[in-house]
N, C-alpha and C positions, 0 to 999 in steps of 0.2 A: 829588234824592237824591245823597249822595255820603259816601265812606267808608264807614264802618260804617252808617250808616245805608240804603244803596243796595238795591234787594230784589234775589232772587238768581231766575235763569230758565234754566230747563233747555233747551235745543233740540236734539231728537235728528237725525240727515242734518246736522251743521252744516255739511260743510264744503266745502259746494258745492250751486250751485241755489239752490231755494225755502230751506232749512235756513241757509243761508248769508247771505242775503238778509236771515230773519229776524232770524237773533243779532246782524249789523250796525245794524238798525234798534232794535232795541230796548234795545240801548248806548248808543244817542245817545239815547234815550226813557229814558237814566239806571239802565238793569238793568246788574247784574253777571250775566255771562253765562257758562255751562257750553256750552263745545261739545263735544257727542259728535261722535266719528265713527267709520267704522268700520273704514278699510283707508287712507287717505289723510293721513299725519302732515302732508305738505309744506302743502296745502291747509290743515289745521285749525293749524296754527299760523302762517298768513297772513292768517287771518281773524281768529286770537283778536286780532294785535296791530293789526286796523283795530278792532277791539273796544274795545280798549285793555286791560284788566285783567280780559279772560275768562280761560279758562283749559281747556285742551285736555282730554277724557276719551277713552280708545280702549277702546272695546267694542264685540264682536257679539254682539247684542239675541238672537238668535236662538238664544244656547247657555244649556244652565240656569243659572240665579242671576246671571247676567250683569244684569239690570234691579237686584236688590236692589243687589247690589255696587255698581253704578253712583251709585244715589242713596245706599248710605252713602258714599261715596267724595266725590260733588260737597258733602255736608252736611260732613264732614270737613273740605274745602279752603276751602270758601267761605263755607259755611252755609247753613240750612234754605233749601228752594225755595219760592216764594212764585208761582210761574211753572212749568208746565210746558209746552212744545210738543211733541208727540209728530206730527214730521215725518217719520221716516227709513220707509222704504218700497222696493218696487221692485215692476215688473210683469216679469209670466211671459205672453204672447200664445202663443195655441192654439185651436184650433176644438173645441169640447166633444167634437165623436166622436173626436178624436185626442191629447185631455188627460189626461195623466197625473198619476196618482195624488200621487208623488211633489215634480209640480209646485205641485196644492195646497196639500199639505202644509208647501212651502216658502215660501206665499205667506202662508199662517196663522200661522208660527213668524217669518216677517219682520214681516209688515205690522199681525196682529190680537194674537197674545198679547203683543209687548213695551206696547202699550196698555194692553194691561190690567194687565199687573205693573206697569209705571211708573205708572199714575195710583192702584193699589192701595198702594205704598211710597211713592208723595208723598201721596196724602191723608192717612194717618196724622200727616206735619209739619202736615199745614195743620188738621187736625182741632185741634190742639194750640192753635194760633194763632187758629182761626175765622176766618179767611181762606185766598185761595187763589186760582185758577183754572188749568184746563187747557182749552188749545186745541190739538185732534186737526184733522191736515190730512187731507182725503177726498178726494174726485173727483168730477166732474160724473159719470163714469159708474157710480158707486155709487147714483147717482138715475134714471139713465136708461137703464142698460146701452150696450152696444157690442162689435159681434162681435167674436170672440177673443177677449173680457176678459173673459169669464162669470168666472173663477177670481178676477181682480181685480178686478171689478166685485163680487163677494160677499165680500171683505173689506173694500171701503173702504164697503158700507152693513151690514157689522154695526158697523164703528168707529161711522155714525151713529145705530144705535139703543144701540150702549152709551154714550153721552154723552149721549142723552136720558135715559135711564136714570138714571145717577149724577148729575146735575142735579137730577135731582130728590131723590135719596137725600140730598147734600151742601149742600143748598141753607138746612138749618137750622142750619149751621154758617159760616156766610159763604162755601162757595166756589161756582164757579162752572164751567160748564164746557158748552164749543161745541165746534161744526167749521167749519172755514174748507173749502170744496167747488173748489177750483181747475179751469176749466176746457184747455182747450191751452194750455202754458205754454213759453215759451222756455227748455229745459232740454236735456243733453245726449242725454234720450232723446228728445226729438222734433224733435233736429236730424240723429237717424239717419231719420225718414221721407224716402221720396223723394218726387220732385218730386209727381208726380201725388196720392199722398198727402193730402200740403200741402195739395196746391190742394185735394181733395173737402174736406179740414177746414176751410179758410177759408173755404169756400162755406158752413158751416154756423153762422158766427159771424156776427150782424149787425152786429157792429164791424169783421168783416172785416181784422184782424188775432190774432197771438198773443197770452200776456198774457207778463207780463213778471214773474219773481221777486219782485220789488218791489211790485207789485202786490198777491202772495198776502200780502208781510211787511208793507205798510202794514192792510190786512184785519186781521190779528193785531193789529199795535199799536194799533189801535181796538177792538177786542174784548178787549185786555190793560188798556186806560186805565180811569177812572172816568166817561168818557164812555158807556160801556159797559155800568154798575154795574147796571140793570135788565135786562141781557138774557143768560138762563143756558138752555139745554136748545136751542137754538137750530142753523143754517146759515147762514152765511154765504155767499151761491153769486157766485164772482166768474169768471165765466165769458163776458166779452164779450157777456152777452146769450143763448145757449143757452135753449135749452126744457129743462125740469127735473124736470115732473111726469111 
């Protein structure tokens, strides 16, 4: 692909981490690339120009109309999305009898509705086209739970029963749409664990290391290719091996 002919890929957290990871790989895999982000300019316009001809979006997903504006805004600049990654996320850690209300609520207006408005205001482009695809990133512990994460552990498994969901509703129109279930990942939030930490979670990996950014973004770019082309409603679990069910 190149020029006008290149397809166009949303990735929302682009501009660091897993999000980051992705929009670089999937440049070289020949997308024009929208990196959202959402506080970090310096960041997101370091990555557009390893991107080469991405092109930076600053929004918080989390405030009203923020999701629509965003996709008319990246269709304006670049053109219809043929690509969504719906990355950008964060955890709130709390023990259930001392979680607050509040803290839900911010994990639902982060992590679960900008999903749902962004894959709501890109399907409509892809409906048009009869093509498409969205890949929603989850978490091992949306399949398995993990104490203190009840809050975040309940939004990254309704992300995966809305992607089975709309897989199946969009599937007569060409698109398609997964989750990629990242297990412990080499990212700034789990280079705050301490040591001992670490170690009980590496004991539980039988690869017996972390994964690596790269890892969740190659996941993606095989779920984004036509290698791909028969697998829609699906998980992806790249989790060193973890127990899942």
């Amino acid at each position: 692909m190149s020029g006008n002919e290149k397809k166009v890929a949303l990735v929302t957290g682009a501009s660091k981490g897993i999000g980051a990871s992705c929009a670089i790989t999937l440049a070289k895999a020949g997308y024009r690339v929208a990196v959202h982000f959402r506080s970090n300019p310096e960041s997101a316009d370091s990555i557009c120009k390893e991107c080469g001809d991405a092109v930076a979006f600053q929004y918080d997903l989390a405030q009203p109309g923020a999701c629509e504006e965003l996709v008319k805004e990246v269709k304006a600049k670049i053109g219809s999305i043929d690509l969504l990654v719906n990355n950008a996320g964060m955890a709130v850690d709390n023990l259930i009898a001392f979680a607050k209300p509040q803290e839900f609520d911010l994990l639902l207006d982060t992590n679960l509705k900008p999903v749902f408005s962004l894959s709501k205001f890109v399907t409509k482009m892809m409906i048009r086209k009869k093509a498409g695809h969205i890949i929603n990133i989850t978490s091992v512990v949306g399949h398995t739970g993990n104490p203190g994460q009840s809050m975040y552990a309940a939004t990254k498994g309704a992300i995966t029963a809305f992607t089975m969901s709309i897989a199946k509703e969009l599937s007569a129109f060409g698109i398609r749409a997964n989750c990629v279930a990242p297990g412990f990942i080499e990212t700034d939030m789990t280079k705050e664990l301490s040591e001992d930490i670490r170690k009980a979670v590496l004991e539980r990996i039988p690869l017996k290391r972390l994964g690596l950014p790269q890892d969740i973004a190659n996941a993606v770019k095989f779920l984004a290719s036509e290698e791909a082309g028969y697998i829609t409603g699906t998980t992806l679990h790249v989790n060193g091996g973890m127990h899942t069910s």
